[in-house]
N, C-alpha and C positions, 0 to 999 in steps of 0.2 A: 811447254806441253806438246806442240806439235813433235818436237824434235823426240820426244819422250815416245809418240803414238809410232812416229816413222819408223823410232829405232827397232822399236818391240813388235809390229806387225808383220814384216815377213819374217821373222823370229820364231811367230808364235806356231808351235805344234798345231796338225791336225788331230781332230778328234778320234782318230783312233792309235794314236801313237800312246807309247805303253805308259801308263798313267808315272814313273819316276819321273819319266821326262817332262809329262805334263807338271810337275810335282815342281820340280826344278825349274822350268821356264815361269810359273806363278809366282812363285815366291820372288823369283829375283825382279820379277814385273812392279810385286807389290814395294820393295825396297827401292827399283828407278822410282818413282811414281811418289812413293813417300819423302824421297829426298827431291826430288820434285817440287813439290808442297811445301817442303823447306824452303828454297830456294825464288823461286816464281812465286813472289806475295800475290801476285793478282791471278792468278791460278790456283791459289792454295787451296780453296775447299773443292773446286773438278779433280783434280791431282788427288787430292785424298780420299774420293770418291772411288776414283780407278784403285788406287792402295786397298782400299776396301774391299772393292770386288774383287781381284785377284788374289785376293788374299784367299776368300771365299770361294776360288775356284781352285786353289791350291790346296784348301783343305779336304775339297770335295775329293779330288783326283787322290790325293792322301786317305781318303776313308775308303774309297776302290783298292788302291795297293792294299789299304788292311786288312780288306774282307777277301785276298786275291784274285781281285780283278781288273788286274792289273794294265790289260789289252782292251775292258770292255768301255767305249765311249758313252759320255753322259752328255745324250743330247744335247739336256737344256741349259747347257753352259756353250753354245756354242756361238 
């Protein structure tokens, strides 16, 4: 799990980077994170936890690309 948070945190976009990227960096968060869960049995439901959220942050930043807003930062995912 750490090695999971290390690899993905300075990774992670700023909130105003243009929601594809954000789009892209979530989703692939949520796939570490879920094979993660796989993997780390004593980790497994925090691991699917984060799978969860990013996943939910990847859809968020994908509902801005939809409605083209694509550059506008959503706070409260930050």
């Amino acid at each position: 799990m750490q090695e999971a948070h290390a690899y993905l945190g300075p990774r992670r976009p700023v909130e105003s980077a243009p929601a594809a990227e954000r789009v892209a960096f979530f989703r692939e968060s949520a796939r570490i994170y879920a094979a993660v869960a796989e993997i780390d049995r004593f980790h497994h439901h925090e691991a699917l936890y984060w799978a969860t959220r990013e996943r939910g942050h990847a859809q968020a930043a994908q509902a801005q690309l939809d409605r083209g807003q694509g550059v506008t930062p959503d706070a409260h995912h930050a």
